[in-house]
C-alpha positions, 0 to 999 in steps of 0.5 A: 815692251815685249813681256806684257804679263803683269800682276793684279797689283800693278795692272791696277794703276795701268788700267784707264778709269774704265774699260772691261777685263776678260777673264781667261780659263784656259784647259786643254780641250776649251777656253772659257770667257768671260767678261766684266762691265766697263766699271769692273764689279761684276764678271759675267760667263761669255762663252766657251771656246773649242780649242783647236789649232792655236791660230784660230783660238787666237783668232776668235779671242782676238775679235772678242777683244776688239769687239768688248773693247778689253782692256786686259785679261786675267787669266786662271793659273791652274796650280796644284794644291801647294802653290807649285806649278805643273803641266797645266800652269806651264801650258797655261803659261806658254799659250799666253806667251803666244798670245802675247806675241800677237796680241798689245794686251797686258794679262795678269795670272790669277790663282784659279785653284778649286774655280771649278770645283767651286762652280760646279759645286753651285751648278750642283746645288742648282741642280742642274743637269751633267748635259747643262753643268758640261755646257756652262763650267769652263765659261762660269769658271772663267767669270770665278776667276775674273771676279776674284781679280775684280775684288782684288782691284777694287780693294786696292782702289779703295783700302780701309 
C-alpha cells in the first residue's frame, strides 16, 4: 500500500479497539499536536512544533508517534469558506505526501475550518493573554481538530 490517506469513515473499521490518534494542524510556520486517549473520547493540545526543515518536522513527529504509540493521524485541511481548496490545503496536502513516504501510518483529513477562530475565541473569553493565546492555539487547534474526528468515529460505532 503506497497511498496511506483514508477518510474518517474508513479509518474506522481499520483502527484496532484501542490505540491514540494524533491530531495534526499544520501551518506554515508551526505544527500543532495533539493526542487522544487510547480508547479515543478525548483530544488532548500536546504541543507545538517550530517548523523548520522538513526532515526534522518529520523527524520529532516520527518519535512523537512511536512514543504515544499512534495508531493514525488526523489532520486539519485548511479549506477556504466554500469548501474548495487553496495554497494551504495543497501545502497541507504535499507535506502529508512526504510524510507518508516515510512513515507506515494511515491519516485522514479532517475539514478544520473556523478551528482557530473557534479556539482563539475561547482563549479570548478565558482571557487569556496575546503572549499565552500565541503560546497555546496551533496545539489547542490541533486537539479542535482531533475531537471533531473523534466525535465522528464514535458516532459511526454506535449510530441511533
Amino acid at each position: 500500500m503506497t497511498d496511506k490517506r483514508t477518510t474518517v469513515e474508513e479509518l474506522a473499521a481499520l483502527l484496532p479497539a484501542k490505540g491514540r490518534l494524533m491530531g495534526l494542524d499544520v501551518g506554515t510556520k508551526t505544527i500543532g499536536l495533539a493526542l487522544s486517549d487510547v480508547e479515543r473520547r478525548l483530544a488532548s493540545p500536546l504541543e507545538t512544533i517550530r517548523r523548520g526543515k522538513f526532515t526534522s518536522d518529520a523527524e520529532r513527529l516520527g518519535a512523537l508517534v512511536a512514543q504515544f504509540d499512534i495508531a493514525a493521524l488526523i489532520v486539519g485541511l485548511p479549506l477556504n469558506m466554500d469548501g474548495s481548496e487553496g495554497p494551504r490545503a495543497q501545502a497541507t496536502r504535499a507535506f502529508m505526501r512526504n510524510l507518508g513516504a516515510r512513515f507506515a501510518l494511515r491519516y485522514a483529513f479532517w475539514d478544520e475550518r473556523l478551528s482557530t477562530a473557534a479556539v482563539t475565541r475561547e482563549l479570548l473569553a478565558q482571557d487569556a493573554s496575546r503572549a499565552k493565546r500565541a503560546a497555546v492555539v496551533d496545539r489547542m487547534a490541533a486537539a479542535y481538530i482531533l475531537q471533531g474526528a473523534l466525535d465522528r468515529l464514535r458516532r459511526l460505532a454506535s449510530p441511533v
